[in-house]
ZAMARGU-4260 file (C-alpha; in steps of 0.2 Angstrom, whole numbers, plus 5000, padded with zeros to 4 digits):
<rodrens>
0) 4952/4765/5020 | 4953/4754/5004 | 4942/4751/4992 | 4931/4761/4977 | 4922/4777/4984
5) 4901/4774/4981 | 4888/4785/4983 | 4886/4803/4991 | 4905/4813/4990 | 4900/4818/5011
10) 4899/4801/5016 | 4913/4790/5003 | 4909/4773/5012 | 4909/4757/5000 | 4898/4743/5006
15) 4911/4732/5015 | 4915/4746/5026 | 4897/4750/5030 | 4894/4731/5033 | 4911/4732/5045
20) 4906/4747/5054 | 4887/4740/5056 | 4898/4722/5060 | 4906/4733/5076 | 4891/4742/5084
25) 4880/4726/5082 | 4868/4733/5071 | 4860/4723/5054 | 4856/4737/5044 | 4859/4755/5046
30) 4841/4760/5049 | 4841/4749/5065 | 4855/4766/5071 | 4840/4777/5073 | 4825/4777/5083
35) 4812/4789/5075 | 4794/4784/5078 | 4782/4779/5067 | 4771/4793/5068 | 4785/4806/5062
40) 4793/4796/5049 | 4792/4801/5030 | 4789/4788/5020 | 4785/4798/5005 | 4798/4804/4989
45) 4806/4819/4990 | 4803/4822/4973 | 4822/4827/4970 | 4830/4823/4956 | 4847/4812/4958
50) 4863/4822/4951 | 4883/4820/4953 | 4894/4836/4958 | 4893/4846/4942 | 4875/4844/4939
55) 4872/4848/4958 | 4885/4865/4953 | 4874/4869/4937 | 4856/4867/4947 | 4863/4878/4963
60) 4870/4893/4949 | 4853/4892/4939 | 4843/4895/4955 | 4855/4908/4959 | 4855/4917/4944
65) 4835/4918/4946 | 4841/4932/4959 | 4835/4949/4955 | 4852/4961/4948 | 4850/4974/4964
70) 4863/4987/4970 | 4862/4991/4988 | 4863/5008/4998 | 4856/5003/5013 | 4865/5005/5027
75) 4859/5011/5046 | 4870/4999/5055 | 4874/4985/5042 | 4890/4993/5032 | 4900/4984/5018
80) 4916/4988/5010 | 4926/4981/4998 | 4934/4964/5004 | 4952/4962/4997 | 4954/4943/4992
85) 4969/4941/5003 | 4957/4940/5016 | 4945/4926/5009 | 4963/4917/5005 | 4971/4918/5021
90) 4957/4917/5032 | 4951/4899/5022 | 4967/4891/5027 | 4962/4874/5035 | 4969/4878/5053
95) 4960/4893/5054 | 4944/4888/5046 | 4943/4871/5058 | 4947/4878/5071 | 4936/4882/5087
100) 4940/4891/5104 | 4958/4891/5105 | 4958/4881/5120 | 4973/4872/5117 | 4988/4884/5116
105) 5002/4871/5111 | 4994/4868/5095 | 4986/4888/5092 | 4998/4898/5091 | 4994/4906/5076
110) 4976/4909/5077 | 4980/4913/5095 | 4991/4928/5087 | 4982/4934/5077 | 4967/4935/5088
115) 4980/4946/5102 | 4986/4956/5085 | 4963/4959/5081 | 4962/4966/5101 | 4979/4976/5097
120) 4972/4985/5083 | 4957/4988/5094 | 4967/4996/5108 | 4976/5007/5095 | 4961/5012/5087
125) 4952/5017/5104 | 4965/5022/5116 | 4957/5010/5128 | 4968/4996/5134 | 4958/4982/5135
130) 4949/4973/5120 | 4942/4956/5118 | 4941/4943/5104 | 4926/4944/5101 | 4907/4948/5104
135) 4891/4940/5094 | 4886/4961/5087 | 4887/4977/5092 | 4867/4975/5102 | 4876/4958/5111
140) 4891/4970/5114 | 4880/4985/5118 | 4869/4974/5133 | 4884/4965/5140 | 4892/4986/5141
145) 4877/4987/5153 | 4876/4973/5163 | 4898/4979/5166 | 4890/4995/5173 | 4880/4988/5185
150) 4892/4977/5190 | 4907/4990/5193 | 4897/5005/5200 | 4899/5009/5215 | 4882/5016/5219
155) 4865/5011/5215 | 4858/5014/5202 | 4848/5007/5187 | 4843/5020/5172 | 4854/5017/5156
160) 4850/5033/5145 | 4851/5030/5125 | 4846/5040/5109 | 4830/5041/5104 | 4837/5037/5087
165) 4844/5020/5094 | 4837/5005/5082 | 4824/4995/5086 | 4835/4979/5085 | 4848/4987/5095
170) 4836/4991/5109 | 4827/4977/5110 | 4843/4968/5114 | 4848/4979/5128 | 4832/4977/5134
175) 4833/4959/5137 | 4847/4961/5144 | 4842/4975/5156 | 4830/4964/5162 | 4839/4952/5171
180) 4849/4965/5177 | 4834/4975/5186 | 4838/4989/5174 | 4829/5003/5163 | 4831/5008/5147
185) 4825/5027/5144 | 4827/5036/5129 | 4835/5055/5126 | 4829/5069/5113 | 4842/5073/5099
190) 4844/5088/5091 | 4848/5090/5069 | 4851/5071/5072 | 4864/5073/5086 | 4862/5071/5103
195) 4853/5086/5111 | 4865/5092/5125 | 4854/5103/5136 | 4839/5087/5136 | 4850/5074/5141
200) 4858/5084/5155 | 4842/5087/5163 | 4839/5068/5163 | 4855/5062/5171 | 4857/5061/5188
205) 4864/5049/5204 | 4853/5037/5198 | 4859/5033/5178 | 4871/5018/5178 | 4875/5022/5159
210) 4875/5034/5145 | 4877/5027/5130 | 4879/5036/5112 | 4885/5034/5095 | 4899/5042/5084
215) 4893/5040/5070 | 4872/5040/5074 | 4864/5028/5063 | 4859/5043/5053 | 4875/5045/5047
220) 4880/5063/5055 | 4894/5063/5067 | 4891/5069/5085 | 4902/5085/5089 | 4899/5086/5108
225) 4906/5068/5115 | 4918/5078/5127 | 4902/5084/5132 | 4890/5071/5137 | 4907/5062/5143
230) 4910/5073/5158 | 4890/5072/5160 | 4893/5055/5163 | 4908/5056/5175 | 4898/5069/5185
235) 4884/5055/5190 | 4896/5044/5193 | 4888/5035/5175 | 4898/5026/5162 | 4899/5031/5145
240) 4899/5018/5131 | 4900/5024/5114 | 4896/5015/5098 | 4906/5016/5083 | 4916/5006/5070
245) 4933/5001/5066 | 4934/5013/5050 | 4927/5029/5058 | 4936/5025/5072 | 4954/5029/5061
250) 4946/5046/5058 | 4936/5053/5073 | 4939/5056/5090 | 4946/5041/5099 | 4933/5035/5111
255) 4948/5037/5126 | 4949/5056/5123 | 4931/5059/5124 | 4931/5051/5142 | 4923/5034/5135
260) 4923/5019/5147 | 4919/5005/5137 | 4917/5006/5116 | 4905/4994/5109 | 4903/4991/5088
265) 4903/4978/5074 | 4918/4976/5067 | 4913/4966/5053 | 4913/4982/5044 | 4930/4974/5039
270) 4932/4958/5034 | 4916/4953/5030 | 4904/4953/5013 | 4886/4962/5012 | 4875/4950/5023
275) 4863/4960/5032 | 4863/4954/5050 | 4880/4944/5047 | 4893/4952/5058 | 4904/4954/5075
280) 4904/4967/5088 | 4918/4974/5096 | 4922/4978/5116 | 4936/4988/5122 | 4937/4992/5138
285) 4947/5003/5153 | 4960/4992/5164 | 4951/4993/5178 | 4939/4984/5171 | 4949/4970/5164
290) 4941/4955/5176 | 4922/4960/5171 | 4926/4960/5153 | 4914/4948/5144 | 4921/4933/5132
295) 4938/4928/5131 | 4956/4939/5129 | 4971/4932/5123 | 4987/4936/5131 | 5004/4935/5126
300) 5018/4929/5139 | 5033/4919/5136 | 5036/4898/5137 | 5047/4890/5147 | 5062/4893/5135
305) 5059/4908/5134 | 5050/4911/5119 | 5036/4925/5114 | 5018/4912/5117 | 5000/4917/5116
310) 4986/4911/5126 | 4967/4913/5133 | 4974/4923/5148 | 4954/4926/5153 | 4938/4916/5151
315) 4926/4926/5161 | 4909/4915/5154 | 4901/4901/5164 | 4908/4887/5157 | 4925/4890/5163
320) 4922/4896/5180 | 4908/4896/5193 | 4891/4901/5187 | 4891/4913/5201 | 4908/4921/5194
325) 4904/4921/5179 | 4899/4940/5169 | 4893/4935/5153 | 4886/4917/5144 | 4893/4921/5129
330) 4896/4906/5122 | 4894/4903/5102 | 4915/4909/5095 | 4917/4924/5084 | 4936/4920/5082
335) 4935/4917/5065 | 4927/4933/5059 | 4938/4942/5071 | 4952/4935/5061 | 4945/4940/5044
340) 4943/4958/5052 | 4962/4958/5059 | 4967/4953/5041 | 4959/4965/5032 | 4964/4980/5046
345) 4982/4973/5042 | 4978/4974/5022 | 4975/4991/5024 | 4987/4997/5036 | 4986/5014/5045
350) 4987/5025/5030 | 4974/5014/5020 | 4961/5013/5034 | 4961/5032/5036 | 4960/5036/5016
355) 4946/5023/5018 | 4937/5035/5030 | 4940/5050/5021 | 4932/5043/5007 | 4916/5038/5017
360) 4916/5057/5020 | 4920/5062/5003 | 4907/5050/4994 | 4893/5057/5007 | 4894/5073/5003
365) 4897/5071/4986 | 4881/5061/4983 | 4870/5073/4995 | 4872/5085/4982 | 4869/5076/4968
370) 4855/5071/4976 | 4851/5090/4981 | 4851/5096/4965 | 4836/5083/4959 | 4818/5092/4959
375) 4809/5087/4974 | 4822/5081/4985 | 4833/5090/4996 | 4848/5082/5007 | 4857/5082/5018
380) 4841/5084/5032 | 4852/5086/5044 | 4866/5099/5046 | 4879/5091/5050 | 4895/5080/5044
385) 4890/5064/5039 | 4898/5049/5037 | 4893/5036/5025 | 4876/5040/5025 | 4862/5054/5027
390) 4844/5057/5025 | 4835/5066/5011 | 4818/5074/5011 | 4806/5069/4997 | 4790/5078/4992
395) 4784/5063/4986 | 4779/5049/4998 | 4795/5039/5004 | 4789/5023/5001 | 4783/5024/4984
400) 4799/5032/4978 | 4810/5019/4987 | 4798/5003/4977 | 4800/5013/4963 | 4819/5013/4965
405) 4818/4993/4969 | 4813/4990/4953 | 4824/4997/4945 | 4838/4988/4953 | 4841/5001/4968
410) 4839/4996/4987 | 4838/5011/4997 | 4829/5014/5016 | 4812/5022/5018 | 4814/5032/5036
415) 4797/5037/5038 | 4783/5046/5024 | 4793/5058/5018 | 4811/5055/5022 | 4825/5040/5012
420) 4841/5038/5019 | 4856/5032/5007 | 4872/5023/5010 | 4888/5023/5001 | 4905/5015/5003
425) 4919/5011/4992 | 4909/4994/4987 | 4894/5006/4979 | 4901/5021/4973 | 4902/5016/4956
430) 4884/5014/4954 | 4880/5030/4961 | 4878/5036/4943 | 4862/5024/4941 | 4855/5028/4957
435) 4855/5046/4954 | 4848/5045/4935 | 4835/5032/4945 | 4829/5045/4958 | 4827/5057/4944
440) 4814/5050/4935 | 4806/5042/4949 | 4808/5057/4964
</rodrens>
């Protein structure tokens, strides 16, 4: 196009091309291109003030800037770690930040890669074989886990058994997936925060599809026992889905030598920046499952010539196949963050990812005694290793302490009355200073 650019930067039309485009679909006047009724039409001011690009820049930083100054640890699910800029610079490239689903493997070859390189790193990580790229959250990932069991098990049955502890948001998902599956959702007892053994064997039996746990619990302590309630599982004839993340997964047991079927998560523990609720979840699978795997895979095979080529060797939701085929509607792509997550897993290579999950340990113990040694608070609670996180025990009301903290520029979680749970990573540790002089004066 020709011409001198008018008007708004998101639509650089001069006049003559409006007046040509409007010329081609037969219309007089650009209004004449919608039809919006009378009675919904605003025909009022907005009342905002005209401003070019830079002024636009100036009024969005001062509105930001009216943002309170606040340091976060809070965690129970929602984790952040430092993101190293290579991933915001790679990832931004045009031809991954355009793209969609990578439907045409000619000309995504490179985003198809690194997608088969995210579900490698995934496999070596678990011991499973089968990963996928990707799922909406770790609850998304944690329903679709169920409605696999009911589809693979060979006898009936329709109790899925999780921790008490199990977040409210989590469950909820699960259980709206249950539903249309005919399933039930029933909770089991856990002991020092941990899941009690002796409780949860007297509750599974021919008739549990699933039994689902988490390494870490969303308290932070790390569950001892998996082997355990694995065989527990394979002795009903159950699955067992584990929840965990890609950074406790380079530390911990891996899910395949605990006897774990399918491994469920968000993996936007990497890759990602601190938005609560922004994330990805993970799904790794056994082989045998490989054709009731929610989402898409991407393979890798070879072209004509020869050569190494990647492409969606499985689309297993319903607009690809047969409604009646189909496992999972899983639609809205998560390949982007996936990629962010694959670039950042790279970044850190194996050595890194471990020292970063040795310093989640590190930092949580470290604090909990700090913490410990503060009149009228005593952590950890539980008595156990933790990871990331852990509760401590106030003598004052929980609430009030963590308002009083807020204000002073400290976001921590109230469990209940008497109980606040604190986060650290490697993107918070340096304000544990403040936060422990804060809960001082305030605990």
């Amino acid at each position: 196009m020709t011409g001198t650019r008018e008007g708004s930067p998101y639509a650089p039309h001069t006049d003559a091309e409006t007046r040509a485009m409007l010329e081609t679909v037969g219309a007089d006047d650009v209004d004449e291109l919608f039809d919006i009724p009378e009675a919904v039409q605003f025909d009022r001011a907005f009342g905002i003030e005209a401003r070019d690009d830079a002024g636009t820049a100036r009024e969005i930083a001062g509105t930001l800037a009216e943002n309170d100054d606040m340091t976060s640890f809070l965690g129970r699910g929602h984790y952040v770690h430092h993101v190293p800029a290579v991933v915001d610079r790679l990832s931004s490239r045009s031809e991954f930040l355009t793209s969609y689903t990578q439907y045409q493997p000619e000309i995504a070859q490179g985003f198809l890669q690194a997608l088969f390189e995210y579900q490698s790193m995934l496999v070596d990580l678990t011991g499973l074989p089968v990963a996928n790229a990707s799922m909406y959250d770790h609850a998304t990932a944690l329903g679709e886990a169920a409605t696999l069991a009911a589809r693979v098990r060979s006898t009936s049955g329709s109790r899925v058994l999780v921790p008490e502890l199990l977040p409210l948001r989590r469950r909820s998902v699960l259980e709206n997936y249950a539903e249309g599956a005919d399933l039930t959702v029933e909770s089991y007892p856990t002991d020092d925060g941990n899941a009690d053994l002796d409780a949860l064997t007297s509750m599974v039996d021919s008739d549990t599809l699933m039994v689902y746990a988490e390494n870490p619990t969303v308290r932070g302590t790390i569950e001892e026992r998996l082997s355990a309630v694995g065989d527990l599982a394979a002795d009903s004839e159950a699955l067992f889905c584990l929840g965990t993340d890609p950074v406790a997964l380079s530390l911990l047991e891996t899910p395949a030598s605990v006897g774990a079927d399918v491994v469920v998560g968000d993996a936007g523990t990497l890759g990602l920046g601190h938005a609560h609720g922004m994330g990805h979840g993970l799904f790794v699978t056994r082989e045998q499952f490989l054709r009731q795997v929610p989402g898409r895979l991407v393979g890798a095979g070879t072209d004509e010539r020869g050569r190494r080529a990647y492409t969606l060797t499985l689309q297993t939701r319903e607009q690809h196949i047969r409604r009646e085929r189909a496992t999972s509607n899983i639609c809205t792509n998560q390949a982007w963050v996936a990629l962010r997550t694959a670039i950042h897993l790279a970044w850190l290579g194996p050595d890194g990812l471990l020292e970063l999950a040795e310093r989640a340990v590190r930092d949580a113990r470290t604090l909990a005694s700090r913490v410990d040694d503060i009149d009228g608070v005593r952590a950890p609670v539980h008595d156990r290793h933790h990871f990331r996180e852990f509760l401590a025990a106030t003598d004052r009301p929980a609430p009030e302490i963590r308002d009083a903290l807020l204000d002073r520029g400290y976001a921590v979680h109230a469990v209940d009355d008497h109980r606040l749970q604190l986060c650290v990573t490697d993107a918070n540790e340096h304000a544990t200073d403040g936060l422990v002089a804060a809960l001082s004066e305030v605990a």
